[in-house]
C-alpha positions as CSV (number, residue, x, y, z in Angstrom):
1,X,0.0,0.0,0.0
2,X,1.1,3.3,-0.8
3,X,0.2,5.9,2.3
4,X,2.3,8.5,0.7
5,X,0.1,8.5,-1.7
6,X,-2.4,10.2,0.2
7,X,-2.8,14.0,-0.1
8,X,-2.6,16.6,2.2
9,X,-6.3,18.3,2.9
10,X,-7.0,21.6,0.8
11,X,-10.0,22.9,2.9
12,X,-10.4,23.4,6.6
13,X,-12.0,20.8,8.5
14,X,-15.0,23.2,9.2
15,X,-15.6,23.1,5.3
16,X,-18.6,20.9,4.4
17,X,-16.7,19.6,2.0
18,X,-13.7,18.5,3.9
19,X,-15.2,15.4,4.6
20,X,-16.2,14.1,1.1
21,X,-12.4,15.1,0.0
22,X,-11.4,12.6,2.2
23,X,-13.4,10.0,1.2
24,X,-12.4,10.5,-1.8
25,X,-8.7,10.5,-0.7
26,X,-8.9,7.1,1.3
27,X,-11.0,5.1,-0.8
28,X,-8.4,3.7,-3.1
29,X,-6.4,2.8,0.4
30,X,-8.9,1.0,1.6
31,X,-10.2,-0.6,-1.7
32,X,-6.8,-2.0,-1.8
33,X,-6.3,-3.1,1.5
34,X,-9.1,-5.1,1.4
35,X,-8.1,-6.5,-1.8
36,X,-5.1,-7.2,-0.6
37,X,-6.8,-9.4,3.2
38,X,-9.1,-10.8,0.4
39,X,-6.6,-12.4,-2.1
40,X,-4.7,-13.5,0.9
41,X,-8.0,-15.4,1.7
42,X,-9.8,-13.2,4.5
43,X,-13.5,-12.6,4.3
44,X,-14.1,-9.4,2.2
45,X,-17.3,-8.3,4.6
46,X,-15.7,-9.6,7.7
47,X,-12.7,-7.4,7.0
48,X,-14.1,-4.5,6.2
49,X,-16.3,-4.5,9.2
50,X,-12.5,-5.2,11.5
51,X,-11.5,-2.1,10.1
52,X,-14.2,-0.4,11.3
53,X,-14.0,-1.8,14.8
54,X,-10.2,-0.9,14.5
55,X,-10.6,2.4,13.6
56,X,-13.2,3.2,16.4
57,X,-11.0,1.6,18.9
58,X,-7.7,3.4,17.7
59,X,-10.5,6.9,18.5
60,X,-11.1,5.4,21.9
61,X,-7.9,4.4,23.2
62,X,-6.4,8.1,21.8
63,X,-8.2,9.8,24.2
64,X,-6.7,11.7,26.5
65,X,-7.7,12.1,30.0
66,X,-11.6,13.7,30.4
67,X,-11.6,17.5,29.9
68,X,-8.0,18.1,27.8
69,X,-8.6,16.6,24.9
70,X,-5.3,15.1,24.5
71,X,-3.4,12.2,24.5
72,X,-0.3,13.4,26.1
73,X,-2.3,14.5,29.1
């Protein structure tokens, strides 16, 4: 996979359509990634729904502790 690949954001994340440019920027990741678990003979579904779990669990376990927002405390 190539994460380099991936560009940088050219609105602010306040923009409304900050979130569809980065959909469009992480699609082709992804698609590949789960081409990739898939040839090497994962699940296609069952994948994509551990990445989902993964990334929601990488959110909770980055949080900092209550009231600073940060993970560095």
């Amino acid at each position: 996979m190539k994460l380099d690949v991936i560009p940088p954001p050219s609105r602010a994340a306040t923009d409304l359509n900050y979130e569809a440019d980065l959909k469009t920027a992480l699609d082709p990741i992804l698609l590949e990634l789960l081409d990739q678990a898939e040839h090497a003979g994962w699940d296609r579904r069952k994948a994509a729904y551990t990445v989902m779990f993964l990334a929601a669990r990488n959110l909770t376990d980055s949080k900092g502790p209550p009231g600073n927002g940060s993970s560095t405390g």
